[in-house]
MARNUVEX-485270 format. One record per residue: residue number from 1; x, y, z of N, C-alpha, C in turn. Coordinates in steps of 0.001 Angstrom, whole numbers, plus 500000, padded with zeros to 6 digits. Layout:
// residues N
> NUM / X / Y / Z / X / Y / Z / X / Y / Z
...
This chain:
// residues 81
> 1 / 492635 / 502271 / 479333 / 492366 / 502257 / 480759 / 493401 / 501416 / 481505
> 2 / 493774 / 500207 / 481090 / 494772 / 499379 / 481275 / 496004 / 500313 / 481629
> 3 / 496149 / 500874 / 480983 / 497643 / 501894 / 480532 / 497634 / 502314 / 481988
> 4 / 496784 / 503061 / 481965 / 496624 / 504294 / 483303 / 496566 / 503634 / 484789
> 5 / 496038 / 502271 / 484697 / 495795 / 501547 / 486041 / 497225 / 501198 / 486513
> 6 / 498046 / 500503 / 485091 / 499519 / 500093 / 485248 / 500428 / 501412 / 485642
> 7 / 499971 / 502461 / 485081 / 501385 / 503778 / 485810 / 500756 / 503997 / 487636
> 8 / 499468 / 504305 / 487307 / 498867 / 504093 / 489009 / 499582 / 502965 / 489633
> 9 / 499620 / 502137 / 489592 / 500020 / 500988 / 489843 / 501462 / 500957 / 490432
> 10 / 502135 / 501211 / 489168 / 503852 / 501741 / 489240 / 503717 / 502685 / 490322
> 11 / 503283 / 503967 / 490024 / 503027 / 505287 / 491450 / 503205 / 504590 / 492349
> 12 / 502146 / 503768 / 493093 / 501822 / 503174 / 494246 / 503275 / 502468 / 494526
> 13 / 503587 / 501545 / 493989 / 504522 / 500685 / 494519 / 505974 / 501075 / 495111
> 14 / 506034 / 502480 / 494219 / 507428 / 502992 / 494350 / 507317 / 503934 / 495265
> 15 / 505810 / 504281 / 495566 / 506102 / 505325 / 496929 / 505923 / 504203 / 498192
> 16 / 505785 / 502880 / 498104 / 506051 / 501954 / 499043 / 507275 / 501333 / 499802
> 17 / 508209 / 501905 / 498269 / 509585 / 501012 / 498793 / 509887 / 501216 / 500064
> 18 / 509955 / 502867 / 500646 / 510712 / 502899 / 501383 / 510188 / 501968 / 502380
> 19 / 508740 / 501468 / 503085 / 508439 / 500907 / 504200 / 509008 / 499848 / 503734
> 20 / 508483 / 499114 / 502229 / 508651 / 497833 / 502435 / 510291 / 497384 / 503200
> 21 / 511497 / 497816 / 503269 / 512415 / 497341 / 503851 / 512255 / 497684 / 505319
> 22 / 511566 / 498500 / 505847 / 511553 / 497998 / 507372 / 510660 / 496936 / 507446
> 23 / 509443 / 497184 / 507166 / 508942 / 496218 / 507493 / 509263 / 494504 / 506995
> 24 / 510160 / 494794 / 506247 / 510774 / 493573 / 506064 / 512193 / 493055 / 507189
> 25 / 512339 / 493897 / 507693 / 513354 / 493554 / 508802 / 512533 / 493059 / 509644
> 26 / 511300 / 493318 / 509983 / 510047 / 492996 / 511024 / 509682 / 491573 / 510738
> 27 / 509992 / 490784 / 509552 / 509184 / 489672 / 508968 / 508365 / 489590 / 507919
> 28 / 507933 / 491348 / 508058 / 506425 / 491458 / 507330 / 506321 / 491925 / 506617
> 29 / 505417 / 492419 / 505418 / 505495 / 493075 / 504792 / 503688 / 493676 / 503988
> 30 / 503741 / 494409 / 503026 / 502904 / 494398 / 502097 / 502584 / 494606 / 501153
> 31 / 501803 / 494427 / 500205 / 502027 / 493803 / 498403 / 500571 / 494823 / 498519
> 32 / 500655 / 495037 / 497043 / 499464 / 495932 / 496408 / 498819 / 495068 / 495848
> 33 / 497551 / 494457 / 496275 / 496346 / 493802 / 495609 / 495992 / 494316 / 494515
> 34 / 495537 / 495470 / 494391 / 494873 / 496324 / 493563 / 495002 / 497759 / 493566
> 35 / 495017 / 497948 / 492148 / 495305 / 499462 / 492304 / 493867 / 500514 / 491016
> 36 / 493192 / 501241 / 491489 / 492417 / 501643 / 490476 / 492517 / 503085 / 489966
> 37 / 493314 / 502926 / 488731 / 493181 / 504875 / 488485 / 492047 / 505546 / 488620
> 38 / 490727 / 505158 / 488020 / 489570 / 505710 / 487681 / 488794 / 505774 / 489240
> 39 / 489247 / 505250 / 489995 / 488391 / 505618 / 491458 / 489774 / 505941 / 492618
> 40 / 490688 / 505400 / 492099 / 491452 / 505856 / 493118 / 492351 / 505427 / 493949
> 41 / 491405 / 503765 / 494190 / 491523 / 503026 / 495192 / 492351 / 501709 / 495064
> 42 / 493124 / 501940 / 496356 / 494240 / 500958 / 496547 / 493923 / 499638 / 497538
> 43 / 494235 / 498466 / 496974 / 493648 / 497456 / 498277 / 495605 / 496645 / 498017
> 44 / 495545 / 496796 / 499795 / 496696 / 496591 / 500139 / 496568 / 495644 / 500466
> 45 / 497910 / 494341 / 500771 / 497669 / 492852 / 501613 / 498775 / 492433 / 502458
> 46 / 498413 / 492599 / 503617 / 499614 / 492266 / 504654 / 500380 / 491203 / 504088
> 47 / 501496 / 490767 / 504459 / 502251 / 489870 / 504292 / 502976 / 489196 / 505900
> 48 / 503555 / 488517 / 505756 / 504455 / 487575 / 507333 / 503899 / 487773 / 508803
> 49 / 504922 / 488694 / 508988 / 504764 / 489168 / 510530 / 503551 / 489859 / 510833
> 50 / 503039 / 490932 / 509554 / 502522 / 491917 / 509742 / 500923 / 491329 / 509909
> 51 / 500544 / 489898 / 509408 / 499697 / 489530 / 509524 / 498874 / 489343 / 511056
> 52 / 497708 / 489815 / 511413 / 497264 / 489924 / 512844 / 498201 / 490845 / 513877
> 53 / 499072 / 491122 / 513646 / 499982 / 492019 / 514344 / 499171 / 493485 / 514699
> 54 / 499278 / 493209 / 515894 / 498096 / 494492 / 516708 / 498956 / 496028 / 516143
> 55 / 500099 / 495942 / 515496 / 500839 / 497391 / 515202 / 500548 / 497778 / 513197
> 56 / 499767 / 496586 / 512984 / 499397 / 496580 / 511734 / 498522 / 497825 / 511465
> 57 / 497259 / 498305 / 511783 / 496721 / 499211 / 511785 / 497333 / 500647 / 512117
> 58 / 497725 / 500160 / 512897 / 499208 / 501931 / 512943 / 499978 / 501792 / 512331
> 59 / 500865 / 501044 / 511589 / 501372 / 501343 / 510158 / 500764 / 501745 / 509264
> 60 / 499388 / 501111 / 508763 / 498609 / 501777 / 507824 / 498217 / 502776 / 507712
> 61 / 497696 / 503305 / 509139 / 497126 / 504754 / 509301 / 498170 / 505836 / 509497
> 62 / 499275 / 505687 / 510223 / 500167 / 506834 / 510307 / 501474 / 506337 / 509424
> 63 / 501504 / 505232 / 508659 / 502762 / 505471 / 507550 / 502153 / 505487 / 506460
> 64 / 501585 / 504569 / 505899 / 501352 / 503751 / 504605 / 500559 / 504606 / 504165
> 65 / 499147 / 504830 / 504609 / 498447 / 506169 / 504125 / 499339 / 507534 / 503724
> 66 / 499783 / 507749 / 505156 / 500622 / 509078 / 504707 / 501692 / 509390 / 503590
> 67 / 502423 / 508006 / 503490 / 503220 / 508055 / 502255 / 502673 / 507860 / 500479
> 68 / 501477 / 507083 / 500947 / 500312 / 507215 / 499585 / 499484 / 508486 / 499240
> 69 / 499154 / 509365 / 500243 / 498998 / 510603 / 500313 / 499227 / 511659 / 498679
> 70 / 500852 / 510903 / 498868 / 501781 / 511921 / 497856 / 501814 / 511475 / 496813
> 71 / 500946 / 510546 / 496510 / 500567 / 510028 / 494997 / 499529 / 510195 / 494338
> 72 / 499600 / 511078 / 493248 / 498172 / 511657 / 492639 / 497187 / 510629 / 492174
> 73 / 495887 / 511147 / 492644 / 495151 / 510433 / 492506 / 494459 / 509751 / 493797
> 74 / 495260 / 509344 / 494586 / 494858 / 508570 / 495737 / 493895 / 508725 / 496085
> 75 / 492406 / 507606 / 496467 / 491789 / 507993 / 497257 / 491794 / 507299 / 498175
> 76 / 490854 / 505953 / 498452 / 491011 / 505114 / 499463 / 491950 / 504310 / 499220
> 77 / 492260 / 503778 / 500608 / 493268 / 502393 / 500957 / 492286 / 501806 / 501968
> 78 / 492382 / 500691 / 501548 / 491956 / 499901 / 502214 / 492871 / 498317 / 502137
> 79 / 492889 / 497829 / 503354 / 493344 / 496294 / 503362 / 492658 / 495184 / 503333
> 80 / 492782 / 493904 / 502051 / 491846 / 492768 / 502270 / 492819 / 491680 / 502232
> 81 / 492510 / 490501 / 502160 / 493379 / 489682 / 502900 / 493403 / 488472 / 501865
């Protein structure tokens, strides 16, 4: 099970790169808390700038989702802190 959480895991991160460098020009960024093959679910964690930043929620919903989308398996994302 381990095995499968770690390639989920890998999936996730590498369909992240591309934001993580803008949003690192921004200050901000975000790191994968958790990743679960067997349900799905991804818990994401703001980082710098992006923290309280009123444009935080529209990154998530119209990038970050959409680019997790394309990773099998996906179900929820959610952000905890």
């Amino acid at each position: 099970m381990a095995e499968k959480d770690d390639v989920f895991l890998a999936a996730v991160t590498e369909a992240l790169a591309p934001v993580l460098g803008r949003l690192a020009a921004h200050g901000g960024g975000i790191e994968v808390a958790a990743a679960d093959a067997e349900t799905g679910k991804v818990s994401l964690r703001f980082r710098g700038a992006c923290i309280g930043c009123p444009l935080a929620s529209e990154t998530l919903n119209g990038i970050v989702e959409d680019i997790l989308s394309d990773v099998e398996g996906i179900g929820e994302v959610i952000v905890v802190e």
